[in-house]
N, C-alpha and C positions, 0 to 999 in steps of 0.2 A: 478121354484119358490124357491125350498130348496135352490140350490148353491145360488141364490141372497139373501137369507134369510140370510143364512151360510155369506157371503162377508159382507152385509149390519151389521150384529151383530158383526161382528170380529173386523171391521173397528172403531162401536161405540164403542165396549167394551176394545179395544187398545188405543183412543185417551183419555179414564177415567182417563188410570192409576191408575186406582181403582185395579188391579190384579197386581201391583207390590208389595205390602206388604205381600199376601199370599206367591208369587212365590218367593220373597227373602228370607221369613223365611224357605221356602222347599229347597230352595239352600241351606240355610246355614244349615239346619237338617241333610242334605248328608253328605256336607263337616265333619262335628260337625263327626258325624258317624264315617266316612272312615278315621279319624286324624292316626289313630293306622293300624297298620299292621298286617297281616295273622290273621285277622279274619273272623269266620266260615259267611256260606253263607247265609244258610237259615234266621238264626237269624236276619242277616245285613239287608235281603231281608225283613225279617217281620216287622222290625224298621222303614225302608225307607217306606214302604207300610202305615202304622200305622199313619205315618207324612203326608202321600199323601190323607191318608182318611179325615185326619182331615182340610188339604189345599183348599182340595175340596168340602168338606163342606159349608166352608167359602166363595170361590168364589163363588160357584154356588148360596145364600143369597146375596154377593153385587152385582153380576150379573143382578138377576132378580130382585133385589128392585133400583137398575139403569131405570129401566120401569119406567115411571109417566104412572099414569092411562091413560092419552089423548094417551100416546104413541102404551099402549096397544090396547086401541080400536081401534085404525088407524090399527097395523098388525092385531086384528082378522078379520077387512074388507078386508083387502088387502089376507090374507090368505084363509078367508072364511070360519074360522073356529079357536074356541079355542084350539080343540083340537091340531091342525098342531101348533097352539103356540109355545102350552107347549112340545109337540114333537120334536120342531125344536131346542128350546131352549134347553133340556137336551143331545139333540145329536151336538149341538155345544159346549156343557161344557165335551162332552165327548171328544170332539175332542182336547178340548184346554189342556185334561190333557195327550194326547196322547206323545206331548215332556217333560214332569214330568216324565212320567212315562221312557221314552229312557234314559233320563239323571239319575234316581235313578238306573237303570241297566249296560249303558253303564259306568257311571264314576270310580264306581268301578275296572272294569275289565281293564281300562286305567290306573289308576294310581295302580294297582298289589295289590290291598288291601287284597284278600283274601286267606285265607293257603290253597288252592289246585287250582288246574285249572276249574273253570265253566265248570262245562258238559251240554249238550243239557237237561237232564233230570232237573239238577237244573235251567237252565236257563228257561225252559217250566213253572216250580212250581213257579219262579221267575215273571213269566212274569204276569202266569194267576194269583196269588196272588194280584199284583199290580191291574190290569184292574179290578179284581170285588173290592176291596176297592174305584179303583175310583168310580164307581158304585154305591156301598152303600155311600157313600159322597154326591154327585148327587142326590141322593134321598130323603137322609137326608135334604140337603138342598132347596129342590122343595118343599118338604111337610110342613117343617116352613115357609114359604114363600107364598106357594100357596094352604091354605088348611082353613080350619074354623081356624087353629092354629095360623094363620097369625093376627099376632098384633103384630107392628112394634117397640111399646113399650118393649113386650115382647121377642119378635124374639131371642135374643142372651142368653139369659138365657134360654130359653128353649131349643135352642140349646147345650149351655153347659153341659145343665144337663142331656140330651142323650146321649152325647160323654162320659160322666164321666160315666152314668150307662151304656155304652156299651163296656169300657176300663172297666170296674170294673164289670164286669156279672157274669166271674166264680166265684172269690171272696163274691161277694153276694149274689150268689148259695152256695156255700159252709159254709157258714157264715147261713145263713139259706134257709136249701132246697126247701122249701114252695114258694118262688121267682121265683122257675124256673117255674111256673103254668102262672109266670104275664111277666117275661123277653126277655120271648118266642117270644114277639112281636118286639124284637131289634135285630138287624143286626146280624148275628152269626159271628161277626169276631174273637170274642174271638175262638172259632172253631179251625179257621186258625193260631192264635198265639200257640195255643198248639200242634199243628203239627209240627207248625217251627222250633222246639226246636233241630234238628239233620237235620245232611247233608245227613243223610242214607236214608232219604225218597223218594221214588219215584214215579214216575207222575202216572203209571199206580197202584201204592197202592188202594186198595180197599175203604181205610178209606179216603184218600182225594179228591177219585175221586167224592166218597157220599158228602161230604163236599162241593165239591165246585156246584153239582146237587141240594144241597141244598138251595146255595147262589143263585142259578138264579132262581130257583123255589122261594122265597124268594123275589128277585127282582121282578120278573113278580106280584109276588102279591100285591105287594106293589106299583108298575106301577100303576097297576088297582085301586087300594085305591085314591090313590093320584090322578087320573086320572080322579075319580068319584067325591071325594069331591073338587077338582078344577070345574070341570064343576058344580055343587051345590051351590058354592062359589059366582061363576061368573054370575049367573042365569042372 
């Protein structure tokens, strides 16, 4: 039932052409990127990642408002279950940003953009960087979408105004501290952009390792949020 879940969604959500505006603006944020030569990696790595969170956002909101209600009640009968829905759906956005992600890693390394040679340690911090942004995107986008928050009037602006306070987190911690008691509840990707600031860092670093144990403890919790007030929603 997943793989025909998985065919039947890929199929509808290919002949939309609703996910070529996302995917052409994340082409051309690479390119835009890698213009200049022998630059550092990490940094490259966190920009490209940055562009992928916010791509995936995006898709995964026209994605799932591509559903008409009649559509959805037909797969939760056919699946027998909301849950397997909303599960099947976040794990086919995760698949679809699985070539985003090849293409912000491999392009680089094809056309010699950066001043040293990729080693397995950056490409690891490279890789796993990429995968939980797509992740927190995914999720971001399921919970405007499929939560009490879901007002399709609303949907994009609420959206924005996440992305902007979660690009802008440290700065409004730092601006005033008092914020990090309410911020707390937004993706820690800021975290990860402050890491990326040097090629010296390595996979088995302490601080990133916490960092990234953070981001899926963080995910799983937010699964479950989203997971709860979807079936609440859906009553």
């Amino acid at each position: 039932m997943l793989t025909t879940f998985i065919k039947y969604e890929n199929s509808k959500f290919m002949k939309s052409y609703l996910y070529i505006a996302p995917v052409f603006i994340f082409l051309l944020g690479v390119v835009g990127i890698y213009i200049y030569r022998n630059i550092p990696i990490l940094s490259s790595f966190g920009s490209t990642a940055i562009i992928l969170f916010i791509m995936m956002t995006w898709i995964t909101i026209i994605n799932f408002n591509h559903d008409s209600t009649n559509e959805r009640h037909i797969l939760y009968t056919q699946l027998q279950s909301k849950t397997k829905y909303l599960n099947n759906k976040i794990l086919y956005l995760l698949l679809f940003s699985v070539p985003l992600i090849v293409v912000a890693i491999v392009y680089p390394i094809l056309i010699g953009a950066f001043d040293k040679m990729l080693s397995i340690n950056l490409l690891l911090i490279g890789l796993t960087v990429h995968c939980l942004m797509s992740i927190f995107g995914v999720l971001i986008g399921t919970f405007v979408t499929n939560t009490m928050a879901k007002n399709k009037k609303y949907t994009w602006l609420l959206t924005v105004f996440i992305i902007v306070v979660i690009l802008t987190k440290s700065l409004l911690i730092e601006s005033l501290p008092l914020l990090k008691w309410i911020l707390w509840v937004f993706p820690p990707i800021d975290n990860f952009i402050n890491l990326l600031t040097s090629d010296q860092l390595q996979f088995t670093d302490i601080y990133f390792l916490s960092t990234v144990l953070i981001a899926l403890i963080y995910s799983a919790c937010a699964y479950f949020i989203i997971k709860t007030l979807f079936q609440k929603y859906y009553e």
